[in-house]
VOBA-1610 file (N, C-alpha, C; in pm, whole numbers, padded with zeros to 5 digits, always signed):
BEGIN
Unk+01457-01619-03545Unk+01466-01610-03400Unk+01502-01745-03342Unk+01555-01735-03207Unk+01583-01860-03130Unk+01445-01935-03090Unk+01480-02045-03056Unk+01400-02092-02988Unk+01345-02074-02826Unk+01467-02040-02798Unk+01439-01960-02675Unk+01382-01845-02670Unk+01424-01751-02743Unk+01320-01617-02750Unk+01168-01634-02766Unk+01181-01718-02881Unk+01004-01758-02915Unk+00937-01815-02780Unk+01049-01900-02693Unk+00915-01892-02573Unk+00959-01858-02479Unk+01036-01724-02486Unk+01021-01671-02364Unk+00936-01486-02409Unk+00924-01483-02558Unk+00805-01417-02592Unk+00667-01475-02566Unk+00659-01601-02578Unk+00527-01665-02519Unk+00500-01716-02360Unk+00578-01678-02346Unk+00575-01684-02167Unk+00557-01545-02115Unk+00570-01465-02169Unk+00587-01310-02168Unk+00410-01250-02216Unk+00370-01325-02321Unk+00261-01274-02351Unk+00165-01349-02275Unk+00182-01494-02196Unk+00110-01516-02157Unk+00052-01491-01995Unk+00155-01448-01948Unk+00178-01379-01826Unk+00074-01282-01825Unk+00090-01167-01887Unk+00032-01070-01934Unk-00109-01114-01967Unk-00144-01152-02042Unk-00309-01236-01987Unk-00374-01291-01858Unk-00282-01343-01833Unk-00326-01414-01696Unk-00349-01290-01591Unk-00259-01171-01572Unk-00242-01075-01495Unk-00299-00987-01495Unk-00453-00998-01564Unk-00561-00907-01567Unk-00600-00843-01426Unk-00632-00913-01337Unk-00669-00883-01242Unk-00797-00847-01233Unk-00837-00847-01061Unk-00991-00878-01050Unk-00990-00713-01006Unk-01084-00625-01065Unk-01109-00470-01096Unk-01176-00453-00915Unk-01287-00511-00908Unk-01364-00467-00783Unk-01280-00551-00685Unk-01205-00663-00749Unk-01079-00702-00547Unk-01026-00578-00538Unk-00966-00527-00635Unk-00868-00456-00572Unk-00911-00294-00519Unk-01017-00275-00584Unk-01102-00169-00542Unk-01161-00190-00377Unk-01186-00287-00324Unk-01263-00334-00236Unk-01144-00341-00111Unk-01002-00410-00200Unk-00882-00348-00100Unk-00822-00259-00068Unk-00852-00147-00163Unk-00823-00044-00096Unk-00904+00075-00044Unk-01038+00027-00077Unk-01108+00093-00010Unk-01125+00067+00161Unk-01114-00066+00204Unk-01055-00122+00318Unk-00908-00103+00396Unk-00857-00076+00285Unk-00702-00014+00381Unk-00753+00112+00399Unk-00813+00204+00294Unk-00815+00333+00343Unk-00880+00362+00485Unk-01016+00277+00484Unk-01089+00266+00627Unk-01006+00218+00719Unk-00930+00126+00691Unk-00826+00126+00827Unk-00774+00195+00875Unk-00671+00276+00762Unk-00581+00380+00772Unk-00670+00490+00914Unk-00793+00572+00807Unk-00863+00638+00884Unk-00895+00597+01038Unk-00973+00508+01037Unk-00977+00462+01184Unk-00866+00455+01294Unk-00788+00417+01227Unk-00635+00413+01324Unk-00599+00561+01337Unk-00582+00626+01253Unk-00576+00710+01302Unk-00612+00824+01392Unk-00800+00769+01361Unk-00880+00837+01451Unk-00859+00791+01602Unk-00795+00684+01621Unk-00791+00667+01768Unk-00664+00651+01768Unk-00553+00695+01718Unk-00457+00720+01788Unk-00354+00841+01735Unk-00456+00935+01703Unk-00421+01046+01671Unk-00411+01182+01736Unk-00483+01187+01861Unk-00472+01258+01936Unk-00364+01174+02045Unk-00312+01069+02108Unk-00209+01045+02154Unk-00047+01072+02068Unk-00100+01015+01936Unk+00041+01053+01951Unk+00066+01256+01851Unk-00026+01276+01905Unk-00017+01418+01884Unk+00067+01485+01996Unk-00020+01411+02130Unk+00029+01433+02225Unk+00177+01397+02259Unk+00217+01286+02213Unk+00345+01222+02233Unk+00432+01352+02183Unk+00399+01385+02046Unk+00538+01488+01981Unk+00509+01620+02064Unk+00380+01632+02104Unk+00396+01789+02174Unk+00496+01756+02304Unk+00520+01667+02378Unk+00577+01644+02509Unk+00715+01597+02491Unk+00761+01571+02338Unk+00882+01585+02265Unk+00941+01697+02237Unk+00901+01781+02156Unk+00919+01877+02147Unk+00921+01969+02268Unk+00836+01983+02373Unk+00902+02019+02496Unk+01004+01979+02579Unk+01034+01903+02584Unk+01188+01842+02645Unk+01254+01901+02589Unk+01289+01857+02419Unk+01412+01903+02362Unk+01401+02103+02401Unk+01306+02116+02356Unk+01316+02284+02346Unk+01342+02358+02486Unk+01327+02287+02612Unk+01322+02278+02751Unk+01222+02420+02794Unk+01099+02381+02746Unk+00968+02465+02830Unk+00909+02413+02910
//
């Protein structure tokens, strides 16, 4: 093999170690987007419910 391959196989494997990642961050982030998600939607879910119903009436002209 090259010398280049050999370390860009070891740059490759070492990446891959490093990129474990933290189990409960990322659990903790998306358990926090999801609560966002929800909340936002809870308050602005009946407006823009309202928005497409008053869309849909124009175009349909009732």
């Amino acid at each position: 093999m090259t010398r280049w391959w050999r370390e860009a196989r070891g740059w490759t494997r070492d990446l891959a170690e490093d990129e474990r990642g933290d189990v409960p961050g990322w659990v903790l982030v998306t358990l926090m987007t999801a609560g966002l998600v929800v909340l936002i939607w809870a308050v602005a879910g009946p407006a823009l419910t309202a928005l497409f119903e008053q869309a849909i009436q124009r175009v349909s002209g009732l």
